[in-house]
C-alpha positions as CSV (number, residue, x, y, z in Angstrom):
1,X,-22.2,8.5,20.4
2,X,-20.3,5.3,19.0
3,X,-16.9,4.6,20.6
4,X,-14.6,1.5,18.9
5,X,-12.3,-0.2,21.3
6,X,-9.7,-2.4,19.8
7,X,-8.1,-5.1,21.5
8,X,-4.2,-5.6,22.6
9,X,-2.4,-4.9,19.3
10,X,0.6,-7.4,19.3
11,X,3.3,-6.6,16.9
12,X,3.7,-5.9,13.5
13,X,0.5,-8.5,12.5
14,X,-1.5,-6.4,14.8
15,X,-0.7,-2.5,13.7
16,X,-1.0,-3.7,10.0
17,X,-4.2,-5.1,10.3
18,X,-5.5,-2.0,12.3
19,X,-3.8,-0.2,9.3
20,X,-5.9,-1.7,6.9
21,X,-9.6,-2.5,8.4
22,X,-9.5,0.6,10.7
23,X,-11.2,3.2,8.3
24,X,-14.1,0.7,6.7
25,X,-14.6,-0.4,10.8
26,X,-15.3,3.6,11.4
27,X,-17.3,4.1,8.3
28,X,-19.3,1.0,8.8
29,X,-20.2,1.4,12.4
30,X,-20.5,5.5,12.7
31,X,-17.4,5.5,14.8
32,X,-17.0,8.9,17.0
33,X,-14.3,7.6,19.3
34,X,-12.1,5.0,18.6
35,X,-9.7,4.2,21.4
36,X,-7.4,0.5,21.9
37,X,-4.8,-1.0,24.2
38,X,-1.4,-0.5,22.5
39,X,1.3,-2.2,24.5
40,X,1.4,-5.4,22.6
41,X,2.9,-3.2,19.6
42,X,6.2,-3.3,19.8
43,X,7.0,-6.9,18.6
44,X,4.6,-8.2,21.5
45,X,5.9,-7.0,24.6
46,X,5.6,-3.1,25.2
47,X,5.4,-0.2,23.0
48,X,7.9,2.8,21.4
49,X,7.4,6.1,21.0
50,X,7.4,5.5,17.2
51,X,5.0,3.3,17.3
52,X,2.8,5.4,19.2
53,X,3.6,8.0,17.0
54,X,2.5,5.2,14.3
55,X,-1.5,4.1,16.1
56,X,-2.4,7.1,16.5
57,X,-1.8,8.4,13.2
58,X,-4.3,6.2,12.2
59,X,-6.8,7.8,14.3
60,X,-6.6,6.0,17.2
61,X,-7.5,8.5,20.5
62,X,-6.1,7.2,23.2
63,X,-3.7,4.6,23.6
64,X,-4.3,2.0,26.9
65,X,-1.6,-0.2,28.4
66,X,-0.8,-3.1,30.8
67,X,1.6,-4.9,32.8
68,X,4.2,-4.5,29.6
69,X,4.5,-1.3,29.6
70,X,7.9,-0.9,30.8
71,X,9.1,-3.6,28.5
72,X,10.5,-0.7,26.1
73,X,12.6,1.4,28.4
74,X,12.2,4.6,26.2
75,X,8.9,4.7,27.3
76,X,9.9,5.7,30.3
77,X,11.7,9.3,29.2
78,X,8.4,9.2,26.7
79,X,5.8,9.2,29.7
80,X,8.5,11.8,31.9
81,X,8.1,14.2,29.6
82,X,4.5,14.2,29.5
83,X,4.4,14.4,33.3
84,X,6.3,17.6,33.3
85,X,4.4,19.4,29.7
86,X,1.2,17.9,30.8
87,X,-0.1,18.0,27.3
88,X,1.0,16.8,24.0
89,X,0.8,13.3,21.9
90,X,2.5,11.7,25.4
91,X,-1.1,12.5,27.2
92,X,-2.7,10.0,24.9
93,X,-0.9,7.2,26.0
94,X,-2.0,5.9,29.2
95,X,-0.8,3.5,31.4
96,X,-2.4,2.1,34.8
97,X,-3.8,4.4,37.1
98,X,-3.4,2.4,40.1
99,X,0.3,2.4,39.9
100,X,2.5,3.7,43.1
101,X,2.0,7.0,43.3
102,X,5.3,9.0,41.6
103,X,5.3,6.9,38.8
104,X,5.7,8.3,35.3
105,X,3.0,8.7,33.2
106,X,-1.2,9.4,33.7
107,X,-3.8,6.8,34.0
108,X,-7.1,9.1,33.1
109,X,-7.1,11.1,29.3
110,X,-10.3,13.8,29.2
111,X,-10.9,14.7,25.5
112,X,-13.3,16.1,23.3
113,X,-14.4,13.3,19.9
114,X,-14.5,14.5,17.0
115,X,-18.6,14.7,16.9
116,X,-18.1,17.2,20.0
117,X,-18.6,15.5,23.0
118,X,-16.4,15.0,26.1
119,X,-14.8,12.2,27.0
120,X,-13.3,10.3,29.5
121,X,-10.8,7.0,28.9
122,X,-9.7,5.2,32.2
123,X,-7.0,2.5,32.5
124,X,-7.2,0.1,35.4
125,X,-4.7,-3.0,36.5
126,X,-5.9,-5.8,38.2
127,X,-3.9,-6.9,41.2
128,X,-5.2,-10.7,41.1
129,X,-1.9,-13.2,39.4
130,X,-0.7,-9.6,38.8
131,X,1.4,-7.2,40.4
132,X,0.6,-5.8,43.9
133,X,-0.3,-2.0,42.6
134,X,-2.8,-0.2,44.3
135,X,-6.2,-1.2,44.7
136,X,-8.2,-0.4,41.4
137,X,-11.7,-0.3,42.9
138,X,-11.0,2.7,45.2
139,X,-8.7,4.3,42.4
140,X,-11.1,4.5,40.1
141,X,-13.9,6.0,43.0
142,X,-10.8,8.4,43.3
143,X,-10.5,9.2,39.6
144,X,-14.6,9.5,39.4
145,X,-14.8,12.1,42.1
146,X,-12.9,14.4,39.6
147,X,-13.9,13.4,36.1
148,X,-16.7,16.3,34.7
149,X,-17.3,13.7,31.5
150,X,-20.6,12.1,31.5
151,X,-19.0,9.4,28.8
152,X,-16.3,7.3,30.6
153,X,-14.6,4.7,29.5
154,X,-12.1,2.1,31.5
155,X,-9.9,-0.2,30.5
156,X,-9.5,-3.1,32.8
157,X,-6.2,-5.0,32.4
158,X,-6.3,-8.4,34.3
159,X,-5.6,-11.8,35.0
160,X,-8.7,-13.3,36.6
161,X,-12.5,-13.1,35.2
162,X,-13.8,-12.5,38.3
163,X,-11.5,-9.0,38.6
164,X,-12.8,-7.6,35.7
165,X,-16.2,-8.6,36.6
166,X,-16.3,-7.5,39.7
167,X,-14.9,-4.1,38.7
168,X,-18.0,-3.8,36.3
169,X,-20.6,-4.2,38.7
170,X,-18.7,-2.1,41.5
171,X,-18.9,0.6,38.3
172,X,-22.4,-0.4,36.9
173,X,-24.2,3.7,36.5
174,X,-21.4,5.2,37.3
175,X,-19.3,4.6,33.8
176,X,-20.0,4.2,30.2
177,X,-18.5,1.1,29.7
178,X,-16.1,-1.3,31.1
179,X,-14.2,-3.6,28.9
180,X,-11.2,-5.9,29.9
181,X,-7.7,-6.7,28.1
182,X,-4.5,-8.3,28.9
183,X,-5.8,-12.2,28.8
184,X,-5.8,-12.2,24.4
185,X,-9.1,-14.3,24.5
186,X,-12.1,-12.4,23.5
187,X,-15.5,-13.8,25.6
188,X,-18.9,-13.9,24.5
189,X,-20.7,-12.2,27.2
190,X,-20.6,-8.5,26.5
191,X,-24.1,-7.1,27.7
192,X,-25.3,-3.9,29.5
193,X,-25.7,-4.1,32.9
194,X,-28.5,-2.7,35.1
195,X,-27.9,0.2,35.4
196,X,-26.1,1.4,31.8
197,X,-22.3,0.2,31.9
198,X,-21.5,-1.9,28.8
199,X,-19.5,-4.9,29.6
200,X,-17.0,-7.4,28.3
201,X,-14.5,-9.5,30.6
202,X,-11.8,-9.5,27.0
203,X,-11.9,-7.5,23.8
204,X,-9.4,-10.3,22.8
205,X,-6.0,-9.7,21.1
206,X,-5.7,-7.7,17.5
207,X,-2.4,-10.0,15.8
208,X,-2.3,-13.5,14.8
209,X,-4.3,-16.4,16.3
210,X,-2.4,-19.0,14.6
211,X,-0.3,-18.5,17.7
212,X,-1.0,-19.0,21.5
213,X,-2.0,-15.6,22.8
214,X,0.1,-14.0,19.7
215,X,3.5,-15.9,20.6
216,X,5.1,-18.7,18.0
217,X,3.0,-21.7,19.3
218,X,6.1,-23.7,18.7
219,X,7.9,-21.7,21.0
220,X,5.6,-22.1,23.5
221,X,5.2,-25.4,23.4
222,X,8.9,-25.6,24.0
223,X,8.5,-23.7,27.0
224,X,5.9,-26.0,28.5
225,X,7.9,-29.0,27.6
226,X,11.1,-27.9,28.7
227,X,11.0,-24.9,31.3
228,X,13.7,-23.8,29.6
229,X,14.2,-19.9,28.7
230,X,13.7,-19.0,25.2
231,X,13.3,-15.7,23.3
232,X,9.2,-15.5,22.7
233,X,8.8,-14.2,18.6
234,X,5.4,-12.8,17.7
235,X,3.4,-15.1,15.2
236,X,2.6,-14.2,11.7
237,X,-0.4,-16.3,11.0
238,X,-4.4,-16.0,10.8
239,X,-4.0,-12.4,11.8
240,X,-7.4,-10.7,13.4
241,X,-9.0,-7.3,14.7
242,X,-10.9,-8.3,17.8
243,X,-13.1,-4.8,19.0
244,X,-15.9,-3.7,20.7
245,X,-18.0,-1.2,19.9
246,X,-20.7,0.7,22.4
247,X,-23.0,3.1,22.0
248,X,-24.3,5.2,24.4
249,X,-26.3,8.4,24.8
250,X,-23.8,11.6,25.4
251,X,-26.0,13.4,27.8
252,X,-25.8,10.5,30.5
253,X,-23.0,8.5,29.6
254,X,-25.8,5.5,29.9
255,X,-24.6,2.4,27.4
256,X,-27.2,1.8,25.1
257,X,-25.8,-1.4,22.8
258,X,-22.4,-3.2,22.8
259,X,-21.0,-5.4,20.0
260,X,-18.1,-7.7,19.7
261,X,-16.6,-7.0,16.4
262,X,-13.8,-10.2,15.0
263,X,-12.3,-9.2,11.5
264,X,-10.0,-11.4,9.7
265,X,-6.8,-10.3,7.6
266,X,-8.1,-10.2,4.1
């Protein structure tokens, strides 16, 4: 079992590139799952219903979210009537789990892939620079009790390093793989830990890197130089897919291989 997870997609530079590499990624690398954090897409901050519509027509599973998620308002209608149908494309859109309880939307999707197998996709927030939500360790001990799916995946969405690695020891055995998002910066220590969870601290960002963390680098620099407020504009330049990919055996859930994948726009 091969599962692809992309990193934030920000904006337009983001979904096209997904667009365009996403079948020769799946092709190349067997791909039976492919799953990323969407809530970059709309123009950098948050994500529409179109544009949800939009990811996962191109075969993207799930969708995983952050602390912009309620940067697009509609979303909010979007997640309230998935709440109440409890099914649907809305299902596949995830935002934290460890959000106050009563808030709209799911944090856990349980699937099948399409070579058969069941799944499990997990969204976490860290609470560390971040908002105060609930405490992520004990929501995802919560979430395990009730998850049948030996293959589990969580996305970790935090600020500080030592959050996200934490979390991955805390869920070392227990989880397929768990891979953090939300910083833009992909890191070079993916590995396996002890007892069979992949691990990466950041996927890194899917949009342009001719940027700083997908923003106009102008813009930002404007920012820091002059604390004044200013409208932030997604980049357009040296646009990349940064993934992961892990493979893992279906019958345990155990990761067996994880691989940072970094395509440029050709």
């Amino acid at each position: 079992m091969r599962i692809l997870f992309i990193g934030d997609i920000f904006g337009r530079p983001g979904r096209t590139i997904v667009r365009d590499e996403l079948p020769a990624l799946v092709s190349k690398h067997k791909i039976d799952l492919v799953l990323a954090n969407g809530e970059n897409a709309a123009a950098g901050f948050g994500i529409t219903p179109p544009l949800v519509d939009e990811l996962l027509g191109l075969g993207i599973e799930v969708l995983t979210t952050g602390n912009h998620i309620w940067d697009k308002k509609e979303i909010i209608e979007f997640f309230e009537r998935a709440t109440e149908n409890q099914n649907g494309i809305a299902r596949r859109v995830l935002r934290p789990a460890n959000y106050p309880a009563g808030t709209p939307g799911f944090g856990v999707f349980e699937g099948t892939s399409r070579s058969g197998h069941e799944f499990a996709v997990i969204n976490l927030q860290g609470r560390v620079f971040m908002a105060n939500n609930d405490d992520p360790f004990r929501t995802a001990d919560a979430l395990l009790e009730k998850i049948k799916a030996k293959i589990i995946f969580v996305d970790i969405h935090a600020e500080a390093t030592s959050e996200k690695i934490a979390l991955g020891w805390y869920l070392d055995g227990r989880v397929t793989a768990v891979i953090g998002t939300h910083t833009h910066i992909p890191t070079a220590d993916e590995r396996v830990l002890p007892k069979g969870t992949a691990y990466q601290t950041d996927v890194g960002m899917t949009g342009p890197y001719d940027s700083v963390i997908g923003v106009d680098k102008e813009q930002i620099l404007q920012r820091f130089l002059k604390n004044m407020p200013i409208r932030f504009e997604p980049a357009t330049g040296d646009v990349r897919l940064a993934a992961v990919t892990v493979e893992c055996d279906p019958a345990t859930g155990r990761a067996a291989s994880i691989e940072r994948i970094l395509v440029k726009q050709s």
